[in-house]
PLY file of the C-alpha trace (Angstrom):
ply
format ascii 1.0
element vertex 513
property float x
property float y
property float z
element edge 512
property int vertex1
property int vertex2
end_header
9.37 44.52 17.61
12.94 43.29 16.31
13.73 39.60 16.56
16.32 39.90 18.88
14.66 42.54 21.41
11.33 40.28 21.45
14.41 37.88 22.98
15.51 40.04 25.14
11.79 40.66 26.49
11.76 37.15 27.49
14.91 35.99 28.77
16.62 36.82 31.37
20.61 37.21 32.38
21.34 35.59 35.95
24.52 34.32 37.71
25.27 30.76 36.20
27.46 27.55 36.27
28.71 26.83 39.65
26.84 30.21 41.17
23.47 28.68 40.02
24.50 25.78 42.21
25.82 27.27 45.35
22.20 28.99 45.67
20.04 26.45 45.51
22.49 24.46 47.57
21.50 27.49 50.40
17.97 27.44 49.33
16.98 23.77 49.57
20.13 23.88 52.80
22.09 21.04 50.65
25.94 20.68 50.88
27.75 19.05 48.26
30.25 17.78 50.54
27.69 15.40 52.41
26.57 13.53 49.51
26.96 9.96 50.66
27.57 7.59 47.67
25.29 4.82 48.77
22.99 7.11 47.36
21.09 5.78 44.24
22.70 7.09 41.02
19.59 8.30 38.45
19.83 7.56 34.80
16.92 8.98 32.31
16.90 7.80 29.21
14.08 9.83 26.47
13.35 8.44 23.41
12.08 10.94 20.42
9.32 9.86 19.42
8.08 6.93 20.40
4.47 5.81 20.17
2.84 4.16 23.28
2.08 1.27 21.35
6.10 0.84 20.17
7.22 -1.29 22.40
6.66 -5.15 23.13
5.86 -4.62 26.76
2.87 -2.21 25.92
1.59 -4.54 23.18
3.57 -4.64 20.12
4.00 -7.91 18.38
5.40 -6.74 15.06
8.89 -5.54 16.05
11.20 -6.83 19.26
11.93 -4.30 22.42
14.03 -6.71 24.49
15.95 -4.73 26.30
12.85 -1.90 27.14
10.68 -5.05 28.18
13.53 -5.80 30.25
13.19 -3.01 32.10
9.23 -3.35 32.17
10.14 -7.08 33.62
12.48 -6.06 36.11
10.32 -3.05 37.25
7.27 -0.99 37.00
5.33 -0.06 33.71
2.55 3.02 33.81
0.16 2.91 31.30
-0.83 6.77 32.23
1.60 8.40 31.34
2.12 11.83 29.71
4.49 14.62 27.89
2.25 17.71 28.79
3.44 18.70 24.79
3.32 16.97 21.97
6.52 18.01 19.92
10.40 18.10 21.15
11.17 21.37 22.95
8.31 21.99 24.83
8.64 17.91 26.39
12.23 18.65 27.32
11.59 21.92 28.78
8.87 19.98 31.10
11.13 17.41 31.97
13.61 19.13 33.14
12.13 22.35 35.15
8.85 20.76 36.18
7.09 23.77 35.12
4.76 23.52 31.65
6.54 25.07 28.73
3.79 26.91 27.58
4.27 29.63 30.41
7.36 30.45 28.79
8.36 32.40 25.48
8.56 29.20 23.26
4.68 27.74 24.50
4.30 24.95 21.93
6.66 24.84 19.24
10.02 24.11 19.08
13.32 26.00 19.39
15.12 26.72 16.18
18.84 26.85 15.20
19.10 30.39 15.42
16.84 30.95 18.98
18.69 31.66 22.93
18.50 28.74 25.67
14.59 28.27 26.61
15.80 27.59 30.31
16.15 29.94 32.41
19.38 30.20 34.32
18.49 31.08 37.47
15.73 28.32 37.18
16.23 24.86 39.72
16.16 22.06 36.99
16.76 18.07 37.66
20.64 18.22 37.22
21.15 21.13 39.42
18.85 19.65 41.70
21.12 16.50 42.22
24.13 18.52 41.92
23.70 19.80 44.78
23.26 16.82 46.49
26.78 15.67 45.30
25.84 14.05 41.98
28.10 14.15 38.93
25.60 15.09 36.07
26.01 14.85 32.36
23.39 15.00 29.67
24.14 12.84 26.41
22.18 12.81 22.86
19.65 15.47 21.49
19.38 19.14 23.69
16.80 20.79 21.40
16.64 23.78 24.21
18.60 26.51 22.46
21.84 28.11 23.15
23.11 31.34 24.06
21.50 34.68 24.80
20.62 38.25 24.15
23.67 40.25 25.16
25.66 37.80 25.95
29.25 37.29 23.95
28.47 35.46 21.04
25.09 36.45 20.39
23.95 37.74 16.79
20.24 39.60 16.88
19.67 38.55 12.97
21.97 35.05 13.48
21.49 33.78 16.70
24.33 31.77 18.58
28.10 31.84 17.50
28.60 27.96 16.44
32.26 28.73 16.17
32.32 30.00 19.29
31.60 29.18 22.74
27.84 28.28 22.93
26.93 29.32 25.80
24.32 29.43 28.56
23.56 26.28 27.50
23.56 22.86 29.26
26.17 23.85 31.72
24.63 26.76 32.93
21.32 25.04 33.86
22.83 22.30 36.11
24.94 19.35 33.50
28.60 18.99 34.70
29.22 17.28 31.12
27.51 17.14 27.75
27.94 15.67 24.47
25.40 15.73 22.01
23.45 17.30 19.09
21.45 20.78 19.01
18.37 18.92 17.64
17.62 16.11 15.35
16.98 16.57 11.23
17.71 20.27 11.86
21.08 22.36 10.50
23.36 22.22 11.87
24.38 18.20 11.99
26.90 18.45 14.49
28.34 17.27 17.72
28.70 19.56 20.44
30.99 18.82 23.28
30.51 21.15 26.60
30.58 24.58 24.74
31.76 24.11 21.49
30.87 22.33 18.54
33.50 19.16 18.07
36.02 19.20 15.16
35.39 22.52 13.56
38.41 24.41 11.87
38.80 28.06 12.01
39.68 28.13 8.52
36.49 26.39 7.58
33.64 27.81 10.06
29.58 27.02 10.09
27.76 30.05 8.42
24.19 30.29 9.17
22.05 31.00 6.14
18.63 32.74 7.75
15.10 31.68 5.69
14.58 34.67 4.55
10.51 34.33 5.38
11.42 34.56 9.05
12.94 37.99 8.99
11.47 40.51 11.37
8.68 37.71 12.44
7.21 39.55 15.66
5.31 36.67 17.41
4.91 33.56 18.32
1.81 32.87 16.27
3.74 34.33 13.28
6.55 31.54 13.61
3.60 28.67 13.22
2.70 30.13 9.54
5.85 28.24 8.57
8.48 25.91 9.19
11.79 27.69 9.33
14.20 26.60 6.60
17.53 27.92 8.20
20.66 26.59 6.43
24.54 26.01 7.25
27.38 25.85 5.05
30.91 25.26 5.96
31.83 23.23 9.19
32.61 20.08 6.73
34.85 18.34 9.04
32.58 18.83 12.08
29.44 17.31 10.21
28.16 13.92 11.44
26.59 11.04 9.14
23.28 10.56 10.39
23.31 6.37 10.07
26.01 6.59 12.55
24.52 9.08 14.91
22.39 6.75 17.22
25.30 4.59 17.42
28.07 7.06 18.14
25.94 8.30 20.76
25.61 5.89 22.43
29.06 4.66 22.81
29.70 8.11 24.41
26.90 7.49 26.90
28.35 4.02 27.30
32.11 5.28 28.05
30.69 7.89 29.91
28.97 5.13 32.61
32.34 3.46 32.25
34.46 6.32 34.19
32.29 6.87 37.09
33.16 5.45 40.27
31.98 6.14 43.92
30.71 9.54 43.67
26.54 9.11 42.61
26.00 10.39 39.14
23.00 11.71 36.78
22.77 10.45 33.58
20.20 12.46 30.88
20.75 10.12 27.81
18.61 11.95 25.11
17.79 9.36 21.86
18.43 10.26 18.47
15.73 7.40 17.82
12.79 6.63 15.89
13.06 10.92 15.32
12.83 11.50 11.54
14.68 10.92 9.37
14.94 7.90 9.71
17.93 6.04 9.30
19.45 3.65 10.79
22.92 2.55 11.37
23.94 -0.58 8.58
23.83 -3.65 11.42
20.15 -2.87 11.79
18.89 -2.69 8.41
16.60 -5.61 7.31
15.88 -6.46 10.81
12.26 -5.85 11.22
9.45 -7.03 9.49
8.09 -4.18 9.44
10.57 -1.89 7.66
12.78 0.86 7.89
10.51 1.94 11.17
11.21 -1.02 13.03
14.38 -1.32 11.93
15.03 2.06 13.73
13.12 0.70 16.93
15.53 -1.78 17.08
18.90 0.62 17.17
16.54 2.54 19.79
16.28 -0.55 22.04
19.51 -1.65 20.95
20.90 1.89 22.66
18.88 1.03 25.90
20.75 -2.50 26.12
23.96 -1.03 25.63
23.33 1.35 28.86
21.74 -1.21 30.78
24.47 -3.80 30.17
27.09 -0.96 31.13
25.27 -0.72 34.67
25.58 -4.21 34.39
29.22 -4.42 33.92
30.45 -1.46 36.28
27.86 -3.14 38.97
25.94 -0.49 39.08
22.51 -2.01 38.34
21.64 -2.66 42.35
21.73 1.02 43.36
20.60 2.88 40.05
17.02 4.42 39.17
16.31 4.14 35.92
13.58 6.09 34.13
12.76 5.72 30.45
10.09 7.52 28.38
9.70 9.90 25.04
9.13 13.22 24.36
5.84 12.98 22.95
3.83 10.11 20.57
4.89 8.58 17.45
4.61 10.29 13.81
3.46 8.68 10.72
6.41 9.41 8.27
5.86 12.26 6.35
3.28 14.18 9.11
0.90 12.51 7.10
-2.93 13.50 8.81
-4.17 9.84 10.41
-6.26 9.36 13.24
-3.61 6.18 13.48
-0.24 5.46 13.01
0.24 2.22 11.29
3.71 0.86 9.93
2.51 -2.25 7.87
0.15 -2.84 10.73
2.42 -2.25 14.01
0.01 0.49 15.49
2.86 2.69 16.93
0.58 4.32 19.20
-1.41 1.45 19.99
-4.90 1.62 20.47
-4.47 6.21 20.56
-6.03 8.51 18.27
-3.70 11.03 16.83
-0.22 11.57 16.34
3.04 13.85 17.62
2.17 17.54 17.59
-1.71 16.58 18.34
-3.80 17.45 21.67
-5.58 13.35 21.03
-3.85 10.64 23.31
-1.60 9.58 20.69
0.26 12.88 20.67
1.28 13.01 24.29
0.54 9.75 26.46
4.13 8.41 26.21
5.71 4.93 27.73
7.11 5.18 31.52
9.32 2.59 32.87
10.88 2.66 35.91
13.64 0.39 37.54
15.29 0.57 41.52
15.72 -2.91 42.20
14.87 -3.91 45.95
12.41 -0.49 46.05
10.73 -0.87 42.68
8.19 -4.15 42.51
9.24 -6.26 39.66
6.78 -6.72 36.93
4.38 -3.89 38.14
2.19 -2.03 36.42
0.69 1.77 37.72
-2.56 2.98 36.18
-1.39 6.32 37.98
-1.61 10.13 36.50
1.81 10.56 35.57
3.93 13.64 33.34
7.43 14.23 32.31
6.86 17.63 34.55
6.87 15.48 37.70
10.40 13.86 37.38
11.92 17.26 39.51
9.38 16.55 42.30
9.57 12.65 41.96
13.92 13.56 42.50
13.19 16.26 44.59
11.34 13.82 47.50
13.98 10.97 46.23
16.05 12.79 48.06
14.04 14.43 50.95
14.23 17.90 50.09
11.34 19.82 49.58
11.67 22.18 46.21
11.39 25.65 46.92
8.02 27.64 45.99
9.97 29.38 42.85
10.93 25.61 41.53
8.74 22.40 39.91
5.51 24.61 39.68
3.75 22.40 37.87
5.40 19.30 39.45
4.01 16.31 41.65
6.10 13.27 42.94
4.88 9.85 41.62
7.64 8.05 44.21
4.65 6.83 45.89
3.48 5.08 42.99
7.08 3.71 42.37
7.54 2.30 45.84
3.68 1.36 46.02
2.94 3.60 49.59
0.94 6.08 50.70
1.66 9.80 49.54
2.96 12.20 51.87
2.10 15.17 49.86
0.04 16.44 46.94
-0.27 13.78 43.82
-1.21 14.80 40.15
-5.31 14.66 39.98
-5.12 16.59 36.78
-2.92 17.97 33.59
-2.78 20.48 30.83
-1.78 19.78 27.83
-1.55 21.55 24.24
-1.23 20.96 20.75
1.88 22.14 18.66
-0.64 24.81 16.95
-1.70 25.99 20.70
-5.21 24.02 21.21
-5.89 23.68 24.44
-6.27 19.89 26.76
-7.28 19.71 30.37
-7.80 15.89 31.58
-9.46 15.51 35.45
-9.66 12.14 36.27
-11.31 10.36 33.16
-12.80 13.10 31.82
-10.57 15.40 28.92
-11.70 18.49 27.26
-10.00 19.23 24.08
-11.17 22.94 23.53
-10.97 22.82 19.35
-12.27 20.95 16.75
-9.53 18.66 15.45
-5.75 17.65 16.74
-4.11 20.73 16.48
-1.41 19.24 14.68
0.46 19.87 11.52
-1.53 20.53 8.45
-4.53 21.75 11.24
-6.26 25.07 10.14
-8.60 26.73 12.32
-10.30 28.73 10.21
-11.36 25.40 8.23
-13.53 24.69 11.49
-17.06 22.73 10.55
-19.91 24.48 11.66
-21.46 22.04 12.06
-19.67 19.78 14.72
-19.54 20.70 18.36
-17.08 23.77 18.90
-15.08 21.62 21.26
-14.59 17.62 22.28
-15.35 15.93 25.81
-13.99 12.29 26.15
-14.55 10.08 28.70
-11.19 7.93 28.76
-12.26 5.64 31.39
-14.84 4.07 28.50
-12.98 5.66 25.24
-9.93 5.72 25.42
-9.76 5.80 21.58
-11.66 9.59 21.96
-14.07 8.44 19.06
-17.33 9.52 20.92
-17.78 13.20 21.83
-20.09 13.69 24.75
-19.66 17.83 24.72
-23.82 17.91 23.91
-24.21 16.02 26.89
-22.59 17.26 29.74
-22.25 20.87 29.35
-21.52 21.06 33.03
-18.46 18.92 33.01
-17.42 21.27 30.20
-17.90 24.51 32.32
-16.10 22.65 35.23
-13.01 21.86 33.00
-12.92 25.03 31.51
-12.73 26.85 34.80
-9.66 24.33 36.10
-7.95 25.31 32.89
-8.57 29.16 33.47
-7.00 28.52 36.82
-4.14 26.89 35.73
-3.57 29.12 32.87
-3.97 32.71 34.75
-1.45 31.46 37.61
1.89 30.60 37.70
1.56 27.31 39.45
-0.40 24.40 39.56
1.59 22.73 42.28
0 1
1 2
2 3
3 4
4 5
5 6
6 7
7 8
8 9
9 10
10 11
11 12
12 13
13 14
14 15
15 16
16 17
17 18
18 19
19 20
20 21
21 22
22 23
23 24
24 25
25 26
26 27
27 28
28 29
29 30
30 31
31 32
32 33
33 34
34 35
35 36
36 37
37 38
38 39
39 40
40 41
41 42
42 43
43 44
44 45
45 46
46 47
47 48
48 49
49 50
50 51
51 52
52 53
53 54
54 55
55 56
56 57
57 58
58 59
59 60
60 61
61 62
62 63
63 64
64 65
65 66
66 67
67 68
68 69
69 70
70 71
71 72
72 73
73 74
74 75
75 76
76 77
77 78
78 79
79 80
80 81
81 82
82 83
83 84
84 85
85 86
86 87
87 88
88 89
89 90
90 91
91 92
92 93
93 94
94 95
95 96
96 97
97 98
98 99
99 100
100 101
101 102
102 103
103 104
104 105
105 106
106 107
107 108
108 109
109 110
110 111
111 112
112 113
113 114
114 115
115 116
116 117
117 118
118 119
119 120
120 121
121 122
122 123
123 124
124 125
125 126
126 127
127 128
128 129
129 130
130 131
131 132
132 133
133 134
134 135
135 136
136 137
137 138
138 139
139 140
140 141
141 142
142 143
143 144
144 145
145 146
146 147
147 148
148 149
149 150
150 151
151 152
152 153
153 154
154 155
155 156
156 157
157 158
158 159
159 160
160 161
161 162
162 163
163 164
164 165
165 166
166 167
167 168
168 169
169 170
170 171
171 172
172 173
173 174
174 175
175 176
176 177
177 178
178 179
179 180
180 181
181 182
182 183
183 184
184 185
185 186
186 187
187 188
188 189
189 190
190 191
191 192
192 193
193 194
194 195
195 196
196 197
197 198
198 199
199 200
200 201
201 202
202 203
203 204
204 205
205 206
206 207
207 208
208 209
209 210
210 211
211 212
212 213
213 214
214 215
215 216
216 217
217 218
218 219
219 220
220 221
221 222
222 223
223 224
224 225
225 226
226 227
227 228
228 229
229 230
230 231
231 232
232 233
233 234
234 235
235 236
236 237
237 238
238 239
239 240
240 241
241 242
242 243
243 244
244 245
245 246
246 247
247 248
248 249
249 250
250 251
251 252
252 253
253 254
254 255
255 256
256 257
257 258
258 259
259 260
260 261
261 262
262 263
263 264
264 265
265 266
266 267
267 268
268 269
269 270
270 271
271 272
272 273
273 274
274 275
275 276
276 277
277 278
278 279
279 280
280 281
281 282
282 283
283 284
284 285
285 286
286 287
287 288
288 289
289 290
290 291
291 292
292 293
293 294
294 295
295 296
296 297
297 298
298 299
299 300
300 301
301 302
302 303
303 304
304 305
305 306
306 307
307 308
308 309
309 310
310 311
311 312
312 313
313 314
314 315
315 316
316 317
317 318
318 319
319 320
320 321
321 322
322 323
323 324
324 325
325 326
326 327
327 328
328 329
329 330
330 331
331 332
332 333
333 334
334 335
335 336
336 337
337 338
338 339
339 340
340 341
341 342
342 343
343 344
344 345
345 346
346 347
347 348
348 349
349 350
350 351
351 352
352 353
353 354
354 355
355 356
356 357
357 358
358 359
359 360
360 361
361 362
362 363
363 364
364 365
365 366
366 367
367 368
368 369
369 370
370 371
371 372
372 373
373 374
374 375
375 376
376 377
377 378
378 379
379 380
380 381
381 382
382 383
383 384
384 385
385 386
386 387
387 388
388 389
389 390
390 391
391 392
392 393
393 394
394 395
395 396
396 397
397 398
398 399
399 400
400 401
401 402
402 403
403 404
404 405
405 406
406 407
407 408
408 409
409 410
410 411
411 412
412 413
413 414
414 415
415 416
416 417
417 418
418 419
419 420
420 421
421 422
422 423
423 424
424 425
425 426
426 427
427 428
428 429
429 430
430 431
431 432
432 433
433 434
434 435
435 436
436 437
437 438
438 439
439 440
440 441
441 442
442 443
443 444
444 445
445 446
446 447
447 448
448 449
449 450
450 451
451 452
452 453
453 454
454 455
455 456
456 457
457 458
458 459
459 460
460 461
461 462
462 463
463 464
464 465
465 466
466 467
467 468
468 469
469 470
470 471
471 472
472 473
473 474
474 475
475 476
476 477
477 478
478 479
479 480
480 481
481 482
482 483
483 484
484 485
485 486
486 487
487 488
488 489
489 490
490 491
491 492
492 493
493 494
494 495
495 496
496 497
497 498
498 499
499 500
500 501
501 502
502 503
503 504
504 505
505 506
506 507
507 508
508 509
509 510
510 511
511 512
């Protein structure tokens, strides 16, 4: 099948922008015009990367977090906390729709330069969600979902996206009234894009995509993990960003952005360059860790969370905001190098987690959660709580009081029981699927996970290298290893068959909600 019709297979053309809104404003019986502004504005801030053992308020000694322990001081910390994937694309997807990326035609992998949006646009997400309840939205930093579509204007079946055109569906069409950011992180293109078009380009000096010629005519998904594509730019020199200054430029956009609002509630999705490869940092934060150029670029990440904070601070905005901080999946040793830890001149930068970003163990996917609402958030708490990046739509979704619609947040519970430590009205999260960036296969039910593969699944992982010897999959119990060093799949062949069968279940429907 041709690239661009195996798009068009999976994708599909709706009614966008302000239509997409004016539904589900009907649907979930919302008007925008009711929106009070007492109500709590939301800012989520993502980090790339980040290992659960990065920061000081989850354990690190080694580097300083200041301004992310504030946030753990000043409100709740959940040490069970997950991004159902363990790479970029797939976490955003999740965060956004509340539905598991892997039901989609991008299941573990990530989105390349030349590939359509991954969201649908008929799909409820957490922007259009508070849109219609009256909230200005904006998303700032890395997107990583894809732009454009089959059939649409614009759209190239061998290229992809026009980037000297208008880049569209994109954020705007999937909720964002505003944003300002970067198409992904150590990717081609490196440049801004502002709304639909990418900032500073001349006509008489366009971006021209350069295709890796091993993709051409790849048919499937499995195809696209034999290699990672090599896709090059050339042109577009004046609309090219320096990546030392990208964290920082970023931010001051998200900062100005705070700046402007005033009484009508607003959304904030600040994405983080940071501690994404490669990795440097802007000048002022070289030399400032004793760990190296790693903690140097944990300190421009924190640094970034300061400067948002402090702009709450200064706009008085701090009292009625909800902010939510986490990252897209665990921390990488540089280079993808295979570890079962990630150590930076001892700073374990997933703690005490086997494993590593694109892996199915702990350290690829249980992420840091903090969450702040002053006067509804107990200070200083901590929330040993089942938690995933999926259940942010549901979490907003009773925020508000609105029940999401069957066709929305499939795979989405509400932890806002947890946050405001009471009972929960409705169903919680008792157990989550997860995958590897190569496709193998996690189900975790209470402490018990299932990991149905030998190995991470990660880069470098090969299945046809699997030892014959060794148990065809692993069973951890979390509860007393949380390190999954001991195996018990010899032992309790039941709990295996019952695992299985909740994964089947999961798997064959379109909901787990």
């Amino acid at each position: 099948m041709a690239r661009g019709l195996k798009r068009r297979c999976f994708f599909q053309r709706s009614p966008v922008g302000a239509t997409m809104v004016l539904v589900w404003s009907a649907v979930l019986g919302i008007a925008a015009a009711t929106a009070s502004p007492a109500r709590p504005n939301v800012v989520v801030i993502l980090a790339d990367d980040l290992g659960y053992g990065d920061l000081g308020c989850y354990g690190a000694t080694r580097v300083q977090t200041p301004s992310c322990d504030r946030l753990a001081r000043t409100g709740m910390r959940f040490t069970d906390a997950h991004s159902p994937a363990s790479v970029c694309t797939p976490s955003r997807y999740n965060l956004l729709t509340g539905r598991y990326a892997w039901r989609t035609w991008e299941p573990h992998s990530c989105v390349w330069s030349d590939d359509p949006l991954l969201i649908e646009t008929t799909r409820l997400t957490v922007p259009a969600l508070l849109r219609t309840a009256g909230y200005h939205t904006a998303c700032i930093g890395k997107w990583h979902l894809g732009f454009g579509a089959p059939g649409m204007p614009g759209w190239d079946d061998r290229l992809g996206p026009d980037y000297n055109g208008e880049l569209k569906p994109g954020p705007l069409e999937v909720g964002f009234d505003y944003f300002f950011g970067v198409p992904h992180v150590s990717q081609f293109p490196h440049v801004f894009i502002e709304n639909h078009r990418v900032v500073g380009l001349k006509p008489e000096d366009p971006l021209r995509l350069i295709p890796d010629p091993r993709t051409s005519g790849r048919k499937s998904y499995r195809d696209r993990l034999k290699l990672t594509p090599a896709h090059k730019f050339s042109g577009g020199k004046g609309a090219l960003y320096d990546e030392e200054n990208l964290a920082v430029q970023l931010t001051e956009k998200a900062v100005a952005w705070i700046e402007t609002r005033t009484s009508e509630p607003f959304f904030l999705y600040f994405a983080l360059r940071n501690v994404h490869a490669p990795l440097k940092p802007h000048p002022r934060f070289r030399g400032t860790s004793a760990i190296g150029i790693y903690g140097d670029f944990l300190h421009e990440m924190d640094w970034s969370v300061g400067q948002v904070l402090d702009a709450l601070d200064r706009r008085g905005f701090t009292e009625n905001t909800f902010v939510l901080f986490s990252s897209d999946n665990g921390a990488v040793q540089m280079g993808h190098r295979p570890t079962d830890t990630v150590d930076y001149q001892g700073h374990k930068a997933n703690g005490p987690l086997r494993g590593q970003k694109t892996e199915a163990y702990e350290g690829g996917h249980r992420v840091p959660l903090l969450a702040r609402w002053p006067n509804h958030i107990p200070p200083g708490s901590t929330s040993d709580a089942l938690v995933a990046l999926t259940d942010v739509l549901a979490t907003i979704s009773e925020f508000l009081g609105r029940p999401l619609p069957a066709a929305a947040g499939e795979d989405s519970f509400s932890f806002l029981p947890a946050l405001l430590n009471r009972p929960p009205s409705g169903p919680v999260r008792n157990a989550l699927v997860t995958s590897s960036m190569n496709g193998v296969w996690a189900v975790r039910q209470g402490s018990w996970k299932l990991i149905l593969g030998q190995g991470g699944g990660g880069i470098g992982w090969d299945a046809t290298k699997n030892n014959p010897n060794e148990p065809p999959c692993q069973l951890y119990s979390l509860a007393h290893d949380l390190a999954e060093r001991v195996n018990l799949s010899a032992r309790h062949p039941d709990k295996i068959a019952e695992l299985k069968a909740l994964l089947d279940r999961v798997r064959r429907t379109d909901r787990s909600r």
